[in-house]
VEXTORNU-780614 format. One line per field, with one value per residue (C-alpha): residue number from 0; residue in three letters; y, z, x. Coordinates in steps of 0.001 Angstrom, whole numbers, plus 524288, in hexadecimal, padded with zeros to 5 digits. Each point is the difference from the previous one (the first is absolute). Layout:
BEGIN
i = [NUM/...]
aa = [ALA/...]
Y = [Y/...]
Z = [Z/...]
X = [X/...]
This chain:
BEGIN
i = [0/1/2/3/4/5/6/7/8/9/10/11/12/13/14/15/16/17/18/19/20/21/22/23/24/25/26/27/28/29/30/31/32/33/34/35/36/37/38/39/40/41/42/43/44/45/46/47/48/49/50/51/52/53/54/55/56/57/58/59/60/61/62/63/64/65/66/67/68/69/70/71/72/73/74/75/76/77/78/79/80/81/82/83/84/85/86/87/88/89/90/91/92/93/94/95/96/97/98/99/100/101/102/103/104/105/106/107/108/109/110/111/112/113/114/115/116/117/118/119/120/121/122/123/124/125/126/127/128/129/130/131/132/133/134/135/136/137/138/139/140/141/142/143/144/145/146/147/148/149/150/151/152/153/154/155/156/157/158/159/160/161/162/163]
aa = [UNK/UNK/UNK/UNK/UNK/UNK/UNK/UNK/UNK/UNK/UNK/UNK/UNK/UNK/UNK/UNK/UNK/UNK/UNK/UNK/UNK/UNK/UNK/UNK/UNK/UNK/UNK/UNK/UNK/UNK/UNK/UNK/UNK/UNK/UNK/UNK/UNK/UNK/UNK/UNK/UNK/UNK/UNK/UNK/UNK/UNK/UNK/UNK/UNK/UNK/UNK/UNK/UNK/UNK/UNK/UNK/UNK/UNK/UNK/UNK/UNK/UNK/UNK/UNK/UNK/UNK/UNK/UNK/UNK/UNK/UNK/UNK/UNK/UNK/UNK/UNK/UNK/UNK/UNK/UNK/UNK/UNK/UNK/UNK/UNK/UNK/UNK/UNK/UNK/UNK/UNK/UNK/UNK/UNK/UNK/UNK/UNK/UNK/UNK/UNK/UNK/UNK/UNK/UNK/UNK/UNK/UNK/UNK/UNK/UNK/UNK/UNK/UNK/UNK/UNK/UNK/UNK/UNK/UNK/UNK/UNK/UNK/UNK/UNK/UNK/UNK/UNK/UNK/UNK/UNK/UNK/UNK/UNK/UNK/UNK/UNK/UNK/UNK/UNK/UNK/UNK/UNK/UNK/UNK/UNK/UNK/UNK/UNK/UNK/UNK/UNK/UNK/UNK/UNK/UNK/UNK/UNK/UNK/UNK/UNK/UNK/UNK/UNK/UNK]
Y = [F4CCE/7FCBD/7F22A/7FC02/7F05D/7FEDD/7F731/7FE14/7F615/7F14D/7FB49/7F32C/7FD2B/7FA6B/80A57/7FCC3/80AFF/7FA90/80AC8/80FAB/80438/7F4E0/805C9/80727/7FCD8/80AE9/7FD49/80418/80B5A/804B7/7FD53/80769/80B69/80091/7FEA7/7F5D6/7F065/7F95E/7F41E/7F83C/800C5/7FC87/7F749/8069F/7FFFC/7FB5A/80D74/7F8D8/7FF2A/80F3F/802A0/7F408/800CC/7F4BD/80180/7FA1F/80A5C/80CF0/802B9/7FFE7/80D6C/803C1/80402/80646/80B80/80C3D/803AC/80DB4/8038C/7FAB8/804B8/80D61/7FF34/7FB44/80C3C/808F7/7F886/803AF/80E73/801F1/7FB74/807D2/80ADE/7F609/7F891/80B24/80395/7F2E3/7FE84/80253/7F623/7F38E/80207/7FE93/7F4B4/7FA2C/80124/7F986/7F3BC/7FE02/8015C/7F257/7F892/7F620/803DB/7FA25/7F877/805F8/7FD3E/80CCE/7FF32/80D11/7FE1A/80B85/80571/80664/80940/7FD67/80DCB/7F9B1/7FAF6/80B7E/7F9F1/7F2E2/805F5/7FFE3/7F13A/7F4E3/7FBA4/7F4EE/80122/7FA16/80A32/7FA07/80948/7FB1E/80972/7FE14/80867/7F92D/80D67/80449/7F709/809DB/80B04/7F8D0/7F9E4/80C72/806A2/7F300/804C3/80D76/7FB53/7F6E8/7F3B9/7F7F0/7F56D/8065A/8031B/7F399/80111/7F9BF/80892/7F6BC]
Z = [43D31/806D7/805EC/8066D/801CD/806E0/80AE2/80321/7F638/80207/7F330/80677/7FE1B/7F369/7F90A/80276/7F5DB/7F283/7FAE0/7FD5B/80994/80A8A/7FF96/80C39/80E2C/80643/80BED/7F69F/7F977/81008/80354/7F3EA/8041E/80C99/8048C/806ED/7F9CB/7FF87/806E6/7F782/7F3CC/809C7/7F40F/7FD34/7F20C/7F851/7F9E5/7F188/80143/80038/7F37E/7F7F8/7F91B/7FA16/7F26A/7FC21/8081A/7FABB/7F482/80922/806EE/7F5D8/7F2B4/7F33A/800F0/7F7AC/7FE3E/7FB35/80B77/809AC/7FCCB/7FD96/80EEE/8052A/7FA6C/80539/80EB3/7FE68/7FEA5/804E1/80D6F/804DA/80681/807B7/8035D/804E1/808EC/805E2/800FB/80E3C/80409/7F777/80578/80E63/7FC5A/7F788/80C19/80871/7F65F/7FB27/80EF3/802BD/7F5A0/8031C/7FD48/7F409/7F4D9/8015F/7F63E/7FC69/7F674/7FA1F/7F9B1/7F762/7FEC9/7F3F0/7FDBC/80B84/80734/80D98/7FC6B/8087B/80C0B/7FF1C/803D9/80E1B/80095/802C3/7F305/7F807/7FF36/7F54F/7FA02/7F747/7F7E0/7FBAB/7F4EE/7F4EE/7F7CB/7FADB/7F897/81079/80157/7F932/80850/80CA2/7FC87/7FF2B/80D7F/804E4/7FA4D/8036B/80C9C/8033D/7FFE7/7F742/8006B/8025C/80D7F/801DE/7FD81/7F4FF/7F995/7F625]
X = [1A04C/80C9B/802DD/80A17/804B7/80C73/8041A/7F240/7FE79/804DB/8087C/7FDCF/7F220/7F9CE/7F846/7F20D/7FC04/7FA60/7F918/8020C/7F6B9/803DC/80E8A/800E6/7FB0C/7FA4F/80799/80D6D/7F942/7FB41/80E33/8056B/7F63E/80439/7F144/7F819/7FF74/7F509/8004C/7F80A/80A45/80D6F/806F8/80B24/80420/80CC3/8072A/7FF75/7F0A8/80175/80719/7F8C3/7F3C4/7F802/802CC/7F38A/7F6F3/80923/7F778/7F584/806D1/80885/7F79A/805F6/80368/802AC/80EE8/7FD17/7F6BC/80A20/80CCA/7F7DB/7FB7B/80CE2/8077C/7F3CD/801AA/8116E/7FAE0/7F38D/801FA/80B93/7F838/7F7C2/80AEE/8059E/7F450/800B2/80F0C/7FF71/7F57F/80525/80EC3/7FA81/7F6B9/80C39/8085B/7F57C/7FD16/80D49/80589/7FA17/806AF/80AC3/80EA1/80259/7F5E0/7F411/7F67A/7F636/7F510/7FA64/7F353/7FE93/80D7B/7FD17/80D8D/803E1/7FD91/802D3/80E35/80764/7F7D0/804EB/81113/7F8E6/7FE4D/80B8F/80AB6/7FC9E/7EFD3/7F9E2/7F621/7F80C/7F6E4/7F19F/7F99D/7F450/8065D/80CAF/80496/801D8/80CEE/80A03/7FBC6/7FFDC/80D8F/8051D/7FB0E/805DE/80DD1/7FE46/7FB3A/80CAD/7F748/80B21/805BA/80BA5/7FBB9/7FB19/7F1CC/7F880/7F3E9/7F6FF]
């Protein structure tokens, strides 16, 4: 899942979020989609209240894990994946184009839920300098392999964008 929370969220208004689950109006996640809003949800949320989680509810989402299993399945996800990323090239560089088209100019903000290594990196040169890309994985061990399709991808600081 891809969101994206650019200009369409007000840094002026008090985050009204207090829990994990509370985090994100749907009116911002039917703006990030691109898709209808529901008018019953129309608070628009602060950008912080995206990147912060209640530290006292993570355990609740974010169990123990096992090291062995996940660095095991991150390397198999690096090499595995390549022929159906291939076969679906095509399709995620015109919806990439689309979504990313939409963003403001400069300091967009765009949340990845499940960025795993990072296999849609190359799609993100299509959207405007300076985004903020933050990545959001279970699997920790993922983080090393989707900083480096970042660099490989020209998503550095260097260029002016920041991948975390």
């Amino acid at each position: 899942m891809l969101m994206i929370a650019a200009a369409v969220l007000s840094s002026e208004m008090p985050p009204r979020c207090t829990a994990v689950t509370d985090h994100i109006s749907r009116r911002v996640f039917g703006r990030a989609l691109g898709g209808g809003v529901c008018t019953c949800c129309s608070a628009v949320q602060h950008a912080a209240a995206l990147a912060t989680l209640v530290e006292s509810r993570c355990s609740d989402f974010d169990g123990p894990r096992n090291p062995k299993k996940d660095a095991s399945f991150a390397r198999s996800m690096v090499t595995g994946m390549k022929s159906y990323e291939a076969a679906v090239a095509l399709t995620k560089e015109r919806l990439f184009k689309n979504l990313l088209s939409g963003l403001p100019a400069r300091d967009s903000v765009i949340v990845e839920v499940g960025m795993g290594s990072f296999p849609n990196a190359p799609f993100f040169t299509a959207g405007p300098p300076g985004m903020d890309i933050i990545g959001v994985d279970p699997n920790d061990q993922m983080a090393h392999f989707a900083g480096q399709a970042a660099k490989r991808a020209g998503l550095t600081a260097e260029n002016g964008h920041s991948v975390r």
